[in-house]
N, C-alpha and C positions, 0 to 999 in steps of 0.2 A: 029738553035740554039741547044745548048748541054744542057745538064742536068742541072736544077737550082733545088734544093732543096722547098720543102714544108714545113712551119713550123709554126705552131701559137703560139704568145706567148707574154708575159708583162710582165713587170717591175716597179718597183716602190724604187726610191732609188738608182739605180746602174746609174753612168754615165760613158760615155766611154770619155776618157782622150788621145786619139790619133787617125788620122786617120785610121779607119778600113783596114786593108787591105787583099784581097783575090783574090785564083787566081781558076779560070774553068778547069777543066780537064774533062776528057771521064770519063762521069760515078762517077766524082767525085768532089766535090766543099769545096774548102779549106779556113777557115775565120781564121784571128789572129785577137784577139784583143786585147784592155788595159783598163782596167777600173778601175773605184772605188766605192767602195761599201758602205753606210752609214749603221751606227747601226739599225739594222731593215727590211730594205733594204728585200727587196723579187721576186722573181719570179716564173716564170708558163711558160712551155713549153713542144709541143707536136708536136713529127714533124712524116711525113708520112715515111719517111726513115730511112733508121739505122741511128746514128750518133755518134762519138767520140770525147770526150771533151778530153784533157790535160793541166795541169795547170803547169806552167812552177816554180810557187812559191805555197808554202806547204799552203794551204786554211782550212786545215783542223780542228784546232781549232776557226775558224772564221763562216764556211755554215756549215747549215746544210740540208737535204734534204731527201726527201718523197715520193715517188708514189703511195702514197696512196690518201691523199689530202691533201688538201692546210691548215689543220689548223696544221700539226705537229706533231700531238700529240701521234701519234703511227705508228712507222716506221722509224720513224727522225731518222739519221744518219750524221755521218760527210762526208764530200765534199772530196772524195778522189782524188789524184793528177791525175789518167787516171780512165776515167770510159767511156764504151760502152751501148748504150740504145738503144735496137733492136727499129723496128719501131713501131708505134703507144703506146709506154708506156711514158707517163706523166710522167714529174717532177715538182716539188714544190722546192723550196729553201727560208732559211732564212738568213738573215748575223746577228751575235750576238754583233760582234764588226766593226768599221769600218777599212777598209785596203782595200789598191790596188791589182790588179794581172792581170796578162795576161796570157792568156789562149787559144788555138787552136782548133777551131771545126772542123771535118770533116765528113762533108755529105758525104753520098755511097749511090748510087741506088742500089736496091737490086740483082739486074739482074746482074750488075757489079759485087761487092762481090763477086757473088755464082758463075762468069765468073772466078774469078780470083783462089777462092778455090777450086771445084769442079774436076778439072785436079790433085789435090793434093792429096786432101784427101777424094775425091767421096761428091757424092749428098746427102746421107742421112747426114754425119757429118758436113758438109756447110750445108743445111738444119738447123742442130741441134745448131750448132755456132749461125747463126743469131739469135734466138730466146733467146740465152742465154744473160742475164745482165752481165757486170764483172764491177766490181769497184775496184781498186789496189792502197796500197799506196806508194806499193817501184818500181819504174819505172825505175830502173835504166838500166834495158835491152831495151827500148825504149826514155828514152831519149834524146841521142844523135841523134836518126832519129830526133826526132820531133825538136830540134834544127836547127838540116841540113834543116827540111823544110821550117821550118820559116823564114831562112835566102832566101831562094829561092822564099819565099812569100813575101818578102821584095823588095829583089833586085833580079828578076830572071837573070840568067845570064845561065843557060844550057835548052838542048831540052824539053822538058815537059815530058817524058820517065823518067826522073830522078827523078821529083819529083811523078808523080806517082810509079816510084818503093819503094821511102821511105815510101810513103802511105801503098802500099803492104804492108811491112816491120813491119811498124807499125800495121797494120790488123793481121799479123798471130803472132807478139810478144802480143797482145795483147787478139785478142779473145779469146774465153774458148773451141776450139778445142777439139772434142775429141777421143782420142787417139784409134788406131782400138783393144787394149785390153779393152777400154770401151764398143767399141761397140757390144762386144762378152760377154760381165758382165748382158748384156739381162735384167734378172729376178731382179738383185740387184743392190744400190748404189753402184759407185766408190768409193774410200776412197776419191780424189779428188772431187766428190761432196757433199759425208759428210764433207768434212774440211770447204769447201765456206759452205754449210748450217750452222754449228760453227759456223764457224767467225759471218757469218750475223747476228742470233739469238741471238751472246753473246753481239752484239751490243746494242740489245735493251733490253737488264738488264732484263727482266722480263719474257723471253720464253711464249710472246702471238703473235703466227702468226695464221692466217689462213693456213688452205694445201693452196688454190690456191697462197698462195704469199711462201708459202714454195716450192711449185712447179717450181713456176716462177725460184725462184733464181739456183734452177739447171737447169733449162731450159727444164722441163717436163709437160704433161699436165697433171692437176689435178688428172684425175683420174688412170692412169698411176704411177704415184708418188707415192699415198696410197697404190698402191700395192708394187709396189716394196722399201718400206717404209719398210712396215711390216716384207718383206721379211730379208729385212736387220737387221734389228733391235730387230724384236719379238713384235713390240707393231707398233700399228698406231698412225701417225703424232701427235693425240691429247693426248694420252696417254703415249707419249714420253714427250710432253711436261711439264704435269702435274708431271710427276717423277723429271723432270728438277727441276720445281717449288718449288715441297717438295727436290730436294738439297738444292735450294736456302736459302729456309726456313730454314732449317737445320746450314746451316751457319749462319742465321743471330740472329737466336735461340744461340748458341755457341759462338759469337763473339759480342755480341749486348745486349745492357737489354731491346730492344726493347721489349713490351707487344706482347703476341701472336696477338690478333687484329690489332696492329700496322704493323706486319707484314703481317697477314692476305691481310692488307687494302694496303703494298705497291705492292705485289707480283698478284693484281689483282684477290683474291679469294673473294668470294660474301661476308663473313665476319668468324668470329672467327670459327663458327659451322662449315661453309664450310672447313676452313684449316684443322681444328682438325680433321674430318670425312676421307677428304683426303689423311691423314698424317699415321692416325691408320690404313688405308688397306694397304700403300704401307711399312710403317714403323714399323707396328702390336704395336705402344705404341702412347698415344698423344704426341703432341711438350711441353705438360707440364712436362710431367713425362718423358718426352727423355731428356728433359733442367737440372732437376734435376739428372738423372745418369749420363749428361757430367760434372756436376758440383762436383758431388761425387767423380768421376775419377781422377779431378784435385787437392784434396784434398791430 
């Protein structure tokens, strides 16, 4: 027998609305499905191998989703249309609204992957690819592969060479490769993993990650990352974030009659004392007296 996939997982709320269909390959296991999702609706999945989701309809105002855990509540993000999750990292999802979609898994043995990259683009950058998360909303360089495969997963009709090469295809459109001017950048971020670090962080409105999950998402290890964090930046991880915080502040101070407490209380500072204290080293006035010379300005 060839390669079957490992995966633990549950649902609650989603039903599948058409026969599943899926087809075996070397090293590789290809599931389409159709489902529908009720308001609330959730699940939990943890599989031992890499695996790639594609959503052939835009999900993204409807899931949301976490690898953190399962209550939500910090990390949640939207359901983007292709997303890669190296092995052993957990997901959580919610559905907010009810709606259908259909969606393409593909399991990859690891061994496989790093068979097919490795000749490309060497073993340390395969190496450094598995490990990396990507989640993407604009697919439009991959999906026409993943249409071609779905059709072949439907109603196969060529040698199986074909549809694993669209797999290939989709592997290297999709993973977060990186490129051998990265892997000469040593000491520093790319601007390429500063940008996903962005995007990811602006997601959750409030600039509180952990390093290891800030880590994670450029696909470094923790301790590693803080260094070459600082390097880049001039300040570490936590003290990047906290400057983030007081912009935040700053905006919402200038744009908002929100109370400073108010803001305090959204932006996750321990309370008003905490913001104000923060505010005056990196800002050298408090958010009271900074809110009053934006307001004088505007006069």
């Amino acid at each position: 027998m060839g390669f079957w996939h490992s995966m633990a997982w549950r649902t609650e709320g989603i039903k599948v609305t058409a026969p599943v269909q899926w087809r075996q390959f070397d090293g590789l296991v290809s599931v389409l499905w159709e489902a529908e999702s009720q308001r609330g609706a959730s699940g939990y999945y943890l599989a031992d191998d890499p695996r790639i989701m594609f959503f052939f309809n835009d999900v993204s105002p409807n899931v949301r989703i976490s690898n953190r855990d399962d209550s939500l509540t910090r990390g949640a993000r939207p359901m983007s249309r292709a997303v890669y999750v190296p092995a052993g990292v957990p997901m959580w999802t919610n559905s907010t609204e009810t709606h259908r979609f259909t969606h393409l898994n593909l399991h990859l043995h690891k061994d496989r992957l790093l068979r097919y990259l490795m000749p490309s683009v060497g073993s340390s950058a395969a190496q450094t690819a598995l490990h990396r998360p990507v989640e993407i909303q604009d697919v439009a360089a991959i999906e026409v592969l993943a249409k071609l495969l779905a059709e072949e997963i439907k109603s196969p009709a060529r040698h199986a060479v074909y549809a694993e090469s669209l797999i290939g295809s989709i592997v290297a459109g999709l993973l977060d490769i990186p490129a051998e001017t990265e892997e000469k950048a040593g000491g520093r971020l790319t601007q390429g993993q500063m940008n996903k670090l962005l995007s990811h962080i602006d997601g959750l409105g409030d600039y509180r990650m952990s390093v290891a999950d800030m880590a994670a998402t450029v696909g470094l290890s923790e301790s590693w990352f803080a260094s070459v964090f600082k390097q880049t930046t001039g300040k570490t991880p936590l003290q990047w974030q906290l400057a983030k915080r007081v912009e935040l502040s700053k905006q919402l101070l200038g744009e908002s009659d929100l109370s400073v407490a108010s803001i305090a209380a959204q932006l996750g500072f321990s309370d008003q004392a905490h913001l104000t204290k923060v505010f005056r080293q990196i800002v050298g006035e408090t958010p009271a007296a900074w809110r009053r010379l934006q307001q004088l300005r505007q006069v």
